[in-house]
C-alpha positions as CSV (number, residue, x, y, z in Angstrom):
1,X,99.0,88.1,104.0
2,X,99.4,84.5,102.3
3,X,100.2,84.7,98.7
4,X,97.5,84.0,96.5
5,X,96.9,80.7,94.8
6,X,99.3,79.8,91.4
7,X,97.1,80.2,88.2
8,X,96.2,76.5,87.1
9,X,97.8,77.3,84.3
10,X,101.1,78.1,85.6
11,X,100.7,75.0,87.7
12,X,100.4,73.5,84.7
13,X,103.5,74.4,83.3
14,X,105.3,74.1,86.3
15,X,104.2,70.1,86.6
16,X,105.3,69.5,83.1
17,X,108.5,71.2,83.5
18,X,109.6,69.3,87.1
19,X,108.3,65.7,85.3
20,X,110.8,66.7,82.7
21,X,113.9,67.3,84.0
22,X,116.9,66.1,83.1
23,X,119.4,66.9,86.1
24,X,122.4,65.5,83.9
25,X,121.7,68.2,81.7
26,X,121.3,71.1,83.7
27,X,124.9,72.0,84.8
28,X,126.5,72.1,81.2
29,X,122.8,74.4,80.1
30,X,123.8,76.6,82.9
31,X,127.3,77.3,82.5
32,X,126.6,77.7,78.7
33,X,124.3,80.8,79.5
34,X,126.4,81.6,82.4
35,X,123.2,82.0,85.2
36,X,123.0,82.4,88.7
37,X,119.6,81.1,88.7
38,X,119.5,77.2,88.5
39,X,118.3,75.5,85.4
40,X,115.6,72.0,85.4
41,X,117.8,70.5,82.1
42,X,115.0,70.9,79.6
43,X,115.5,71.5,76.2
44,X,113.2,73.6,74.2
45,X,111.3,72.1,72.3
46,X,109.9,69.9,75.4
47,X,109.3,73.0,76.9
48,X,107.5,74.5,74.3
49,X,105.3,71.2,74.2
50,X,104.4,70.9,77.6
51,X,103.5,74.8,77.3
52,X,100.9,73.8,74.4
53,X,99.6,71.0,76.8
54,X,99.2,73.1,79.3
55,X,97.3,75.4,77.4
56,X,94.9,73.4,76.0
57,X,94.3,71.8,79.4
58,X,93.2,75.1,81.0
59,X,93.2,77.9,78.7
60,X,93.0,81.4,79.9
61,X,89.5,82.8,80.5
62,X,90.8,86.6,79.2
63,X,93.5,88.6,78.9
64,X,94.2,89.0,82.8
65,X,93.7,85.4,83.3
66,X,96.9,84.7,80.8
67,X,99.0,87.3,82.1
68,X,98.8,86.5,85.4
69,X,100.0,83.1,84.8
70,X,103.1,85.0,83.1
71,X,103.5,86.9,85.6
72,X,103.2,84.0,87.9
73,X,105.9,81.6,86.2
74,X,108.0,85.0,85.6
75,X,108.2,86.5,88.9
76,X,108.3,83.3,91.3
77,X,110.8,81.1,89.0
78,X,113.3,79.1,90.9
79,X,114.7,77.4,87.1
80,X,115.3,79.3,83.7
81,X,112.8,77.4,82.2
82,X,110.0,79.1,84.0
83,X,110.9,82.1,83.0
84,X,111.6,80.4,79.5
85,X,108.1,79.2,79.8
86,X,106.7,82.6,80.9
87,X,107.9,84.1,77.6
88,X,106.3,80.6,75.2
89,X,103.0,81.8,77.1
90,X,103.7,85.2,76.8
91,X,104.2,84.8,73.2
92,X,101.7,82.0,72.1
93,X,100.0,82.2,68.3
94,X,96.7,81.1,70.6
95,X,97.5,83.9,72.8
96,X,98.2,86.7,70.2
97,X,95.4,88.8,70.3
98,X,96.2,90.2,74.1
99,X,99.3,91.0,73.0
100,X,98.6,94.7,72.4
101,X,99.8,97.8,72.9
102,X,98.4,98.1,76.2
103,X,101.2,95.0,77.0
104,X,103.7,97.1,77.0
105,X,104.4,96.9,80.5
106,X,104.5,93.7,80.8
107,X,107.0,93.3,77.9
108,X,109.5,96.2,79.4
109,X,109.3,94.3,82.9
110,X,110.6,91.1,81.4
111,X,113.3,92.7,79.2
112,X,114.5,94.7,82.4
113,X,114.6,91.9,84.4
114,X,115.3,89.4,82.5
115,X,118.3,91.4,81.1
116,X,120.3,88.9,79.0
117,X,120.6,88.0,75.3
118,X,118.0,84.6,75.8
119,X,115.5,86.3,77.6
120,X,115.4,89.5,75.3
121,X,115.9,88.5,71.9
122,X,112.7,86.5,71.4
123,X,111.1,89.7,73.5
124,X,112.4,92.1,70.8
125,X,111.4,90.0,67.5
126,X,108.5,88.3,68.7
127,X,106.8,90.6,70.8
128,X,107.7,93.9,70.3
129,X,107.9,93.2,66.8
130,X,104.1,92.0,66.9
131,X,103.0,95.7,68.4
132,X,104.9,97.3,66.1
133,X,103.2,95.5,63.1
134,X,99.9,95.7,64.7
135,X,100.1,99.1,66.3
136,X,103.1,101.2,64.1
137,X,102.5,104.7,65.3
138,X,102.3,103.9,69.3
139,X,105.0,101.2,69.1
140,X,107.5,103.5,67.1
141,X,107.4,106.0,69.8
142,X,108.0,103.8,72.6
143,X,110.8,102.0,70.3
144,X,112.5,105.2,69.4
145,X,112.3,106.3,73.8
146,X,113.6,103.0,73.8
147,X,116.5,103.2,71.6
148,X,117.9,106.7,73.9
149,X,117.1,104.4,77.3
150,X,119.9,104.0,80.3
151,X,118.8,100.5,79.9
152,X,121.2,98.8,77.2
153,X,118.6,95.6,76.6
154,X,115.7,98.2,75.6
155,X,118.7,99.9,73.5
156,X,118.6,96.2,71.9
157,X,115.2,96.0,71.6
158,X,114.9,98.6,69.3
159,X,117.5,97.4,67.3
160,X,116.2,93.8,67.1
161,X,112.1,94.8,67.2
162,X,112.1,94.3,63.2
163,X,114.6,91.5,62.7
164,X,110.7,89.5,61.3
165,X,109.4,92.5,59.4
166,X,110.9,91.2,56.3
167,X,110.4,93.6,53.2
168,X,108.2,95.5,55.7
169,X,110.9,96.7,57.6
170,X,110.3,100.7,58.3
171,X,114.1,101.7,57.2
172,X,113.4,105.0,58.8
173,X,113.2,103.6,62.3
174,X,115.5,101.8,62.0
175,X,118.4,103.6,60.9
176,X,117.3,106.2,63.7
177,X,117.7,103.7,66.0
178,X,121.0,102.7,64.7
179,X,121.8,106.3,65.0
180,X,121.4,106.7,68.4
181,X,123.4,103.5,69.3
182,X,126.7,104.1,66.9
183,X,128.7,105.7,69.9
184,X,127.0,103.1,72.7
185,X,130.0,100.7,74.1
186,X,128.1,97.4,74.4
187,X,128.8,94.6,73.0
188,X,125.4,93.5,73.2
189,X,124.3,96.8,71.5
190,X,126.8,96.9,68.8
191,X,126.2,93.1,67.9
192,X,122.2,93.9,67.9
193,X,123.2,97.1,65.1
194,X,125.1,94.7,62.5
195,X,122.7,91.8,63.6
196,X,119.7,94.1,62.2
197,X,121.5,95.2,59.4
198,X,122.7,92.0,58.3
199,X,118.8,90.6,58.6
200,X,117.8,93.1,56.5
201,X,120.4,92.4,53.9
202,X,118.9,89.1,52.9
203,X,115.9,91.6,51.5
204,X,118.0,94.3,50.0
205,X,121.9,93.9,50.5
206,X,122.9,97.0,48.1
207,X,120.9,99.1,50.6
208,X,122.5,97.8,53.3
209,X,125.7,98.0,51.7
210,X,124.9,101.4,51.2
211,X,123.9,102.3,54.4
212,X,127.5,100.4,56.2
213,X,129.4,103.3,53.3
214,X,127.6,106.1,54.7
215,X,128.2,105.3,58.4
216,X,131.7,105.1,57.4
217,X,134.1,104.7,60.5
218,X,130.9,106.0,62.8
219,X,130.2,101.9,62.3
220,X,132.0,99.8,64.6
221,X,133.8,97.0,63.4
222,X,131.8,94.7,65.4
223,X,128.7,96.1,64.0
224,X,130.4,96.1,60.2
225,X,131.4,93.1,60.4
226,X,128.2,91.3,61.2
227,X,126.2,93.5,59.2
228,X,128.4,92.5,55.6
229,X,128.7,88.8,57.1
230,X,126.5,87.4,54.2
231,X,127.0,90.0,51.2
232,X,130.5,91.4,51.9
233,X,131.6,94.8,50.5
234,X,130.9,94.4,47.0
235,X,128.3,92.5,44.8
């Protein structure tokens, strides 16, 4: 059965992405991230430009419409950047209000696959974040299934899901999630722990000062030492 037609969005993107490529480029951006998959040698902030152009030059209908030219950059990517470009879609103020709940899917299937730091990161902040301000109670849940999962980048997720909250930051979820990932032998995981803590120091540092005493030697040092980075021990 021939595959269905690319989303004139995605084609879009793709077009943008293939005029600008810098082949020079692409070797060292590929090493750098260390990925098997090939990269075009675009820089972000073209990217994220050529996404907005694209956008605005055939914006989705609905909801379907603009995930299935996610899904469409996402799942048939032969560079990074499409996949990079799947998440500035994904992720787009113009596109916020399909971001629900009921995306929750879709965000697990990128984490999953995608299943490195550049992928996830802006995943967990961005979009899990945006649920969990917009829909606490349902987002909490999955976070805190999340934070117990096999799969060490939804372990990271819930650790990096409120690095935007700000003063908003639910300490109680947070710590929880913590909790589950002190004994956890990633890197990646013990980086995302002291990562968290140390964003939310720049709101309250002697709780999180605090918090690194009562973990005591249950902290790793990789996770202590990125979560004091800014503050140190003492005042």
């Amino acid at each position: 059965m021939p595959r269905p037609p690319a989303p004139p969005l995605a084609q879009a993107v793709r077009r943008g992405l293939s005029k600008a490529a810098d082949p020079a480029r692409a070797p060292a951006m590929q090493a750098y991230m260390k990925s098997e998959m090939a990269f075009l040698g675009v820089g972000s902030p073209e990217r994220r430009a050529l996404v907005r152009a694209a956008l605005a030059a055939h914006p989705p209908a609905d909801a379907d419409d603009w995930q299935a030219a996610v899904l469409c950059l996402w799942d048939s990517a032969r560079f990074r950047e499409e996949r990079y470009a799947a998440i500035d879609l994904l992720l787009h103020p113009r596109c916020r209000a399909w971001l629900t709940f009921a995306r929750l899917p879709l965000l697990e299937k990128l984490i999953t696959e995608g299943a490195w730091w550049d992928y996830v990161d802006g995943l967990a902040s961005h979009g899990m974040g945006s649920l969990l301000r917009a829909e606490p109670a349902k987002t909490k849940r999955a976070l805190r299934r999340w934070s117990r999962s096999r799969d060490l980048w939804k372990r990271r997720t819930s650790l990096l899901a409120q690095l935007r909250s700000g003063a908003d930051v639910d300490l109680e979820l947070l710590y929880a999630c913590i909790e589950d990932n002190l004994d956890h032998d990633d890197f990646f995981v013990q980086k995302a722990i002291g990562w968290a803590l140390r964003q939310h120091a720049w709101t309250d540092p002697e709780e999180v000062r605090r918090h690194v005493a009562k973990l005591g030697e249950r902290l790793s040092p990789l996770a202590r030492r990125e979560a004091l980075k800014n503050i140190g021990k003492h005042p």
